[in-house]
C-alpha positions as CSV (number, residue, x, y, z in Angstrom):
1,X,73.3,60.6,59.8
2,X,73.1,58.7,62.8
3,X,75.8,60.5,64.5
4,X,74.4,63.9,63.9
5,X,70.4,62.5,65.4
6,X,72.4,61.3,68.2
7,X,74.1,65.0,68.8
8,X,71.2,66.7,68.2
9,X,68.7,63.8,71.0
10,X,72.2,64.4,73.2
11,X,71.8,68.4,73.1
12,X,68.4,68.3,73.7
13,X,68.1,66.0,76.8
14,X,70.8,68.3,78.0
15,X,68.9,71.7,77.8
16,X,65.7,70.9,78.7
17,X,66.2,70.7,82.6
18,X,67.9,74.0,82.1
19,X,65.2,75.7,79.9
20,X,62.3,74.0,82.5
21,X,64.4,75.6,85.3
22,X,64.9,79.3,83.9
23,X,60.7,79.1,83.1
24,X,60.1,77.8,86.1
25,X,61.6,80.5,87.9
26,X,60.3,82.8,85.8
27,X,63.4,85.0,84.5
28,X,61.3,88.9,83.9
29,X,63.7,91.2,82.5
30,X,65.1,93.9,84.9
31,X,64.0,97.4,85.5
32,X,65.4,100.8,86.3
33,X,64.6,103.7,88.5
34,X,65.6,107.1,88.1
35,X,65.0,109.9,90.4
36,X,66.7,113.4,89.6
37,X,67.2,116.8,92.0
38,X,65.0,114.9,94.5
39,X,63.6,117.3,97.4
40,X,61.2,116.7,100.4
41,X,60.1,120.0,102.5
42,X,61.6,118.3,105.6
43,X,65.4,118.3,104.4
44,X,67.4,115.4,105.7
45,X,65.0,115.3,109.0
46,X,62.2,114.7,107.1
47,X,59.5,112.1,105.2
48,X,61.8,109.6,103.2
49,X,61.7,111.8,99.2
50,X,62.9,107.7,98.0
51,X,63.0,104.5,99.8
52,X,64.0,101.5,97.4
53,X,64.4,97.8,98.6
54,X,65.9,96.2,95.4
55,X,67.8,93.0,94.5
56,X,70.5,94.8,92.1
57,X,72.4,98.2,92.8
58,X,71.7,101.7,93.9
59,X,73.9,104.3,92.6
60,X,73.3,107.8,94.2
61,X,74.4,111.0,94.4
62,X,73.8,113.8,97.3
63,X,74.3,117.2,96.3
64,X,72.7,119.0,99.4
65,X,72.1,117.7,102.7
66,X,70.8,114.3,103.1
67,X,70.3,111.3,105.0
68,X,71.2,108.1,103.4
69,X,70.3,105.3,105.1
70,X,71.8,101.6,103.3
71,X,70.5,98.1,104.8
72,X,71.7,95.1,103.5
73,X,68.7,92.7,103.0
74,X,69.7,88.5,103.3
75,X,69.8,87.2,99.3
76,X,71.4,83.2,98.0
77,X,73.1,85.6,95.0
78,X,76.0,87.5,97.6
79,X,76.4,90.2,99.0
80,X,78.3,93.7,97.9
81,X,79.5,95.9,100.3
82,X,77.7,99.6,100.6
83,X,79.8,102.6,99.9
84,X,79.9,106.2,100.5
85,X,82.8,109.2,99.2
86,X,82.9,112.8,99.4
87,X,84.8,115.4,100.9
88,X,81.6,115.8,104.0
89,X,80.2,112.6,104.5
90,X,79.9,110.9,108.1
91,X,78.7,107.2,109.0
92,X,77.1,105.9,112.0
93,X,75.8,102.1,112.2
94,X,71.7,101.7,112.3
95,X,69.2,98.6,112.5
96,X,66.1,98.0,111.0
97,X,63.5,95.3,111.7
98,X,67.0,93.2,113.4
99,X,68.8,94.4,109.7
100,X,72.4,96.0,110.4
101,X,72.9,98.9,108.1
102,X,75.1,102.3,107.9
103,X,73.9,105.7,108.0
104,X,75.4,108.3,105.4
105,X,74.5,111.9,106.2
106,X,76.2,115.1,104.6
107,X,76.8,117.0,101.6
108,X,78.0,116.6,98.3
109,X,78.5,112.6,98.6
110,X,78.5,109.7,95.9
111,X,76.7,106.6,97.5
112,X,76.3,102.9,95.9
113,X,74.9,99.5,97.1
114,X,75.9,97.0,94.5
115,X,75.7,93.4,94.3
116,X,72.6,91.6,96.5
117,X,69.4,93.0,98.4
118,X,69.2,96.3,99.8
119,X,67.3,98.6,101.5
120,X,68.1,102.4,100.8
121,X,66.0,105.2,102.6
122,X,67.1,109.0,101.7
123,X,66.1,112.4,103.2
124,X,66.7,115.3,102.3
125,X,67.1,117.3,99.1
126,X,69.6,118.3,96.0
127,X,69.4,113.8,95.6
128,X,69.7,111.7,92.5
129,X,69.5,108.2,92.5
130,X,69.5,105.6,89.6
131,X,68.3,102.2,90.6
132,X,68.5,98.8,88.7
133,X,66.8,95.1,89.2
134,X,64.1,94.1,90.8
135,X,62.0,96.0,93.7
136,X,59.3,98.6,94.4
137,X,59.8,102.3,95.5
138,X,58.1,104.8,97.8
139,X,58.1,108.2,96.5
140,X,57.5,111.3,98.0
141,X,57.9,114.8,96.9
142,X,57.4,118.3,98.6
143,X,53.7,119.3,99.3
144,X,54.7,123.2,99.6
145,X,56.6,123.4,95.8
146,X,55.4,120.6,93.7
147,X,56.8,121.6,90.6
148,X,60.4,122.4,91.6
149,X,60.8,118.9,94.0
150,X,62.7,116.7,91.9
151,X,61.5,114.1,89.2
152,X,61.2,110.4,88.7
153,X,61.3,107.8,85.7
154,X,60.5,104.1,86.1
155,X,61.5,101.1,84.0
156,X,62.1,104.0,80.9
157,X,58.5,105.9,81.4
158,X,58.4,109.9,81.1
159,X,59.6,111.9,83.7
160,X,57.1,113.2,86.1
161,X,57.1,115.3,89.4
162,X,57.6,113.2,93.0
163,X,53.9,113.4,94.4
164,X,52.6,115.1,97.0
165,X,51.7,112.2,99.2
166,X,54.0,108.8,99.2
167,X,53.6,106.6,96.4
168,X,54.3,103.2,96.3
169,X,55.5,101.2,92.5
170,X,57.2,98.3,91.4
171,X,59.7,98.3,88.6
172,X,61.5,95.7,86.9
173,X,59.3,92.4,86.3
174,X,58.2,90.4,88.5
């Protein structure tokens, strides 16, 4: 009897600084973005239709043209290296606020920034993006065709049409 009192005192000195430390840093589940057949009415030299500055990944997809610009922000967890394929996709370096980054533009391209704290600002149209962690987003559909600019779903809400004037949300807890 004393051995198993002993185990069980033993266990729980052990896991209490660990339990103290995930409350204390206060562990909120993550959440998810999801933006479908995005469109602005300036095309890829337009308004930003997404910017998202997550700590996670951003997994994107161009169909038409777009501008796809990926900084990566300075995070304890590592860092992941930004990627871009497709058949018609060019890169060019570009800075931010002293942040180095790479500039995607084209068509029909894949894009993902995976692992750490990113920045990801698109233009353009024909994009779809799925984003998972923790951030905020800035949204911003076209003024001219509100119903036909693209859709947006955060943290597993119903879809709804990009707005007409930038909107600013957070997703995952915080």
């Amino acid at each position: 009897m004393r051995r198993i009192l002993l185990s069980c005192a033993s266990a729980t000195v052990l896991l209490l600084p660990a339990v103290a430390f995930a409350g204390a840093r206060g562990h909120a589940a993550p959440g998810f973005l999801v933006v479908r057949k995005a469109a602005d009415d300036g095309g890829a030299n337009g308004h930003p239709v997404v910017t998202v500055v997550v700590e996670g990944f951003v997994l994107g997809r161009v169909t038409q043209e777009a501008r796809v610009d990926v900084y990566q922000l300075p995070t304890p967890a590592g860092e992941g290296q930004p990627q871009a394929a497709g058949p018609d996709v060019s890169r060019s370096g570009v800075r931010w606020r002293g942040f180095p980054g790479t500039e995607y533009s084209g068509s029909g391209f894949r894009f993902r920034a995976m692992g750490g704290a990113y920045r990801v600002v698109v233009r353009g149209s024909g994009v779809y993006l799925f984003a998972g962690g923790h951030g905020n987003v800035t949204l911003h559909g076209s003024s001219v065709y509100p119903g036909a600019d693209g859709a947006y779903s955060i943290d597993g809400g119903a879809f709804r049409s990009l707005p007409k004037r930038p909107l600013r949300q957070k997703f995952g807890g915080s």
